[in-house]
C-alpha positions as CSV (number, residue, x, y, z in Angstrom):
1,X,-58.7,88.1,3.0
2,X,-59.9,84.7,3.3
3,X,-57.0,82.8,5.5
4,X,-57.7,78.7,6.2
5,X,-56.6,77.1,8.4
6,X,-54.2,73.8,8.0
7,X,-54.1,72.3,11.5
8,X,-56.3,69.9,10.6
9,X,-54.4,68.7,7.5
10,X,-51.3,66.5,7.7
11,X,-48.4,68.3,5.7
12,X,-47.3,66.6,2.5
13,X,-44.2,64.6,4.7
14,X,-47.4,63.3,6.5
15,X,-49.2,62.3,3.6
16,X,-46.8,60.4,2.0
17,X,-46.2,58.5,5.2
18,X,-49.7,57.7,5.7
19,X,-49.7,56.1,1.6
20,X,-46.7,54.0,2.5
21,X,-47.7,53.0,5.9
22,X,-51.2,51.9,3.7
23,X,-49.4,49.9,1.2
24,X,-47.4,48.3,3.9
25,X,-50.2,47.4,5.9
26,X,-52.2,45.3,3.0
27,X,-51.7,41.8,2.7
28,X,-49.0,41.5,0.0
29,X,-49.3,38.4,-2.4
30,X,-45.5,36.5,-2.1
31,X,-44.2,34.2,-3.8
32,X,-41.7,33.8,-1.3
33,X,-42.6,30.9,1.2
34,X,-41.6,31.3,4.9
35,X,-38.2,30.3,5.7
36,X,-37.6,27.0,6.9
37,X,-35.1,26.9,10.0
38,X,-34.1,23.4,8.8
39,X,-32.6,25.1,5.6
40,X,-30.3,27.9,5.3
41,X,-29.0,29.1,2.0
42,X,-25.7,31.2,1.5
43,X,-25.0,33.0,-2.0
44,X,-21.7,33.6,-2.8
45,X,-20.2,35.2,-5.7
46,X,-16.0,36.2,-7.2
47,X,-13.0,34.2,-7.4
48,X,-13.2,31.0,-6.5
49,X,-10.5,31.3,-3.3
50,X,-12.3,34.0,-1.8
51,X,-15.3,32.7,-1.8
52,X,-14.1,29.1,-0.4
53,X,-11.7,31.3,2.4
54,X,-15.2,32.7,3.3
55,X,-16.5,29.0,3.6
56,X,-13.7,27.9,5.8
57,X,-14.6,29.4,9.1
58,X,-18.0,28.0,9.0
59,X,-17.1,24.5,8.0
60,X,-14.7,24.0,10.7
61,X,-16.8,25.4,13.6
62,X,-19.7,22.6,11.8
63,X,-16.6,20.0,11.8
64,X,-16.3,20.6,15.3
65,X,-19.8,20.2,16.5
66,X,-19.7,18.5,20.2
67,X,-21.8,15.9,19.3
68,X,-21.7,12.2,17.7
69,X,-22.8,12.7,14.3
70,X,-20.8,14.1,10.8
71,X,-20.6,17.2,8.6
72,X,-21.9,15.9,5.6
73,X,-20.3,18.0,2.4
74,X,-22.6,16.9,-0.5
75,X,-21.1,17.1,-4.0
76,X,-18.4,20.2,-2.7
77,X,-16.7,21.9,-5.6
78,X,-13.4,20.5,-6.7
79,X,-11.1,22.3,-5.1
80,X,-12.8,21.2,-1.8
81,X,-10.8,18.3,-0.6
82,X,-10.1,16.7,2.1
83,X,-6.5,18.1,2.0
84,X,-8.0,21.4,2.1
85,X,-10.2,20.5,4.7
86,X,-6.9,19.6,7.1
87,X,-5.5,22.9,6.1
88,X,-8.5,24.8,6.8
89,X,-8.8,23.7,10.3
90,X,-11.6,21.3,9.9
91,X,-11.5,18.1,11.9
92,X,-11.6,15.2,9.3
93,X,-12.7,12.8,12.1
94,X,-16.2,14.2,12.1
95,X,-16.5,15.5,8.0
96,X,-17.4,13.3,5.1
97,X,-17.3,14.1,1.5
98,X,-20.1,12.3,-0.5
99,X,-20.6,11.9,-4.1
100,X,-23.6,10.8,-5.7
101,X,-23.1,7.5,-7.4
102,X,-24.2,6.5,-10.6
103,X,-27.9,8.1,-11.7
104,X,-28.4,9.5,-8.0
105,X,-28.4,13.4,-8.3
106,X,-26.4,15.3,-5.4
107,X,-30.1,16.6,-4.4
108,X,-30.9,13.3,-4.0
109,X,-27.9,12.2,-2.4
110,X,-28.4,14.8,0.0
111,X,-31.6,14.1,1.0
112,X,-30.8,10.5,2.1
113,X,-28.2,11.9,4.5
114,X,-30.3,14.2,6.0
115,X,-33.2,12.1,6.5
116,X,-30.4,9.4,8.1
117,X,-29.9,11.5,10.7
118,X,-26.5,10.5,10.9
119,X,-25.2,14.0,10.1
120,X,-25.7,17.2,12.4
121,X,-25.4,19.4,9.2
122,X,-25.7,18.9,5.1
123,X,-24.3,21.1,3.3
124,X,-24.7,21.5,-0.4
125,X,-23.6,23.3,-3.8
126,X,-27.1,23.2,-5.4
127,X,-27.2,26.2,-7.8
128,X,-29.6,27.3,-8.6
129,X,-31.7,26.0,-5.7
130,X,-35.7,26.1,-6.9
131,X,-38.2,26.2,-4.5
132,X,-39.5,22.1,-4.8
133,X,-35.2,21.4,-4.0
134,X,-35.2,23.9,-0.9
135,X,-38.7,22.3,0.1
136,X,-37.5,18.9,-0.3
137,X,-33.9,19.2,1.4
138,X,-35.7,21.2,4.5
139,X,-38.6,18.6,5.1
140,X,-35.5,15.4,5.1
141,X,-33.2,17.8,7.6
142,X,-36.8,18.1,9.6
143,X,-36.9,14.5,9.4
144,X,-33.4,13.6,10.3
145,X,-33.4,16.1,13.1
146,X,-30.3,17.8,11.0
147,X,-29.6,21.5,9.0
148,X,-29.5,21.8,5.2
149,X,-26.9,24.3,4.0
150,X,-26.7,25.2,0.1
151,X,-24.3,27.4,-1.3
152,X,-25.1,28.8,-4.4
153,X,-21.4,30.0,-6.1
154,X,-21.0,32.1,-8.9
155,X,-17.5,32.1,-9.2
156,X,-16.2,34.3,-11.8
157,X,-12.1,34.0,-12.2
158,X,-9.5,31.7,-11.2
């Protein structure tokens, strides 16, 4: 009877570790840039309502920022008025809504207020937001010592 013996030999568990933990440890090719800490992104998705009663904590806390400059709400989705704004909570000494005028898109629009530096936080509803936008946005909130927000909505329903 010819036993061997198996000591040596990682089990099967073992040796489907060791491929992952391989393929994890080679350099991976991404297409995904590091993130920038001047730009966030939030992705929201359902009925319209929900989605902006998510928003509302956020934007007040931003309204209320403790120092002299603005919340900046670039190009907000209609619904987003000012009157909402009051009934959310958020203080409308310290938030402006901006509109692009004329030819200006709300990226570009954006832009300018960030690299102002008159506002804390921008906050946009670029969607989607490609990779030259997000680049662009993060290097004028660099600039303006400010954060870029986007929200990307998919609202589906009333």
């Amino acid at each position: 009877m010819n036993l061997q013996s198996f000591d040596n030999q990682p089990g099967l568990f073992d040796q489907q570790a060791a491929v992952n933990l391989q393929s994890h440890s080679e350099p991976e090719m991404d297409s995904h840039p590091e993130p920038s800490p001047w730009c966030s992104e939030i992705i929201l998705s359902g009925r319209a309502e929900h989605c902006l009663h998510l928003l509302a904590p956020m934007l007040k806390l931003l309204s209320e920022q403790q120092e002299e400059r603005w919340l900046a709400l670039v190009s907000p989705p209609e619904p987003l008025t000012m009157q909402w704004l009051r009934n959310a909570g958020l203080n409308p000494q310290r938030t402006l809504i901006l509109h692009p005028k004329g030819l200006q898109s709300s990226q570009e629009l954006a832009c300018q207020v960030l690299e102002l530096g008159c506002s804390h936080t921008g906050v946009t509803w670029l969607s989607p937001l490609p990779l030259a936008a997000r680049q662009r946005l993060s290097r004028a909130a660099e600039s303006g010592g400010a954060q870029s927000i986007n929200i990307s909505q998919q609202f589906g329903g009333a």
